[in-house]
N, C-alpha and C positions, 0 to 999 in steps of 0.2 A: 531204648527209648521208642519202642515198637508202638505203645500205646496198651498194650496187653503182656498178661505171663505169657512165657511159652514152655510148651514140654516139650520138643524134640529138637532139637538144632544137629541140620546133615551138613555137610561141609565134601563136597566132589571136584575134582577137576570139570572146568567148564567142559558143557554140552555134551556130558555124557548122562546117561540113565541110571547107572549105580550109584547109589547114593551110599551106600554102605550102612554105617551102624550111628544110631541116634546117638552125638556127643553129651548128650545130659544125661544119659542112662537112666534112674529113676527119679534124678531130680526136676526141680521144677526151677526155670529161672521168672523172677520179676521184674514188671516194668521197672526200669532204671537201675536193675542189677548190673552188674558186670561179671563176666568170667572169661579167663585165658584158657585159649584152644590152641594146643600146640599143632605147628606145622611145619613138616621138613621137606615136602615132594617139591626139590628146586627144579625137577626137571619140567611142573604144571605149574608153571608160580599163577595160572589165572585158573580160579574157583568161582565155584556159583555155592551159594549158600541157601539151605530152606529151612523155614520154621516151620511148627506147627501150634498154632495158639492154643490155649488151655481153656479157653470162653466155649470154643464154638469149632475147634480141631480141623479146624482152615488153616490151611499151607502158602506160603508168597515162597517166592525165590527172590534173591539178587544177585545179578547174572555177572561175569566173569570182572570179579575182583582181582587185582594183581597182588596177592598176601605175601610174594615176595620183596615188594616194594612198602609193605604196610606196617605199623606195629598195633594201631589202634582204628576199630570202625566202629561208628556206633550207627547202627538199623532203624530205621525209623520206617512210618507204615500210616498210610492213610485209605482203614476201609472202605471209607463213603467212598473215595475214587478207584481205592485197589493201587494208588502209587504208592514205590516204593523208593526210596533217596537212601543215601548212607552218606555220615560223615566220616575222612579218612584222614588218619596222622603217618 
């Protein structure tokens, strides 16, 4: 619920720099899609997540999620201000 598709969704242990490999690989996700990303690193259970929107290939982050306590987030994205919220189950 971003507001926009996204092509890249990275998923890193917080407040590092490696972001490693784009989880959608050549697909494209759309607004109010859903997709499961598997995660097993219990030893970082806090993640920072980044997009990259498919409009205009603008990146947000959402900064140190605890995916060990999560099963469900949904991202939400407001560009006129550039906030960024998430809902978490």
């Amino acid at each position: 619920r971003t507001g926009y598709a996204l092509n890249e969704v990275f998923i890193s242990p917080a407040k590092k720099d490696n972001w490693g490999k784009d989880r959608l690989g050549e697909n494209q996700l759309l607004n109010g899609q859903s997709r499961k990303f598997k995660f097993g690193d219990t030893k970082h259970c806090l993640q920072d997540i980044k997009v990259t929107f498919a409009d205009d290939e603008s990146e947000i982050e959402w900064e140190e999620l605890n995916l060990c306590e999560l099963n469900k987030i949904t991202l939400h994205y407001n560009r006129k201000t550039r906030e960024v919220s998430a809902d978490t189950e």
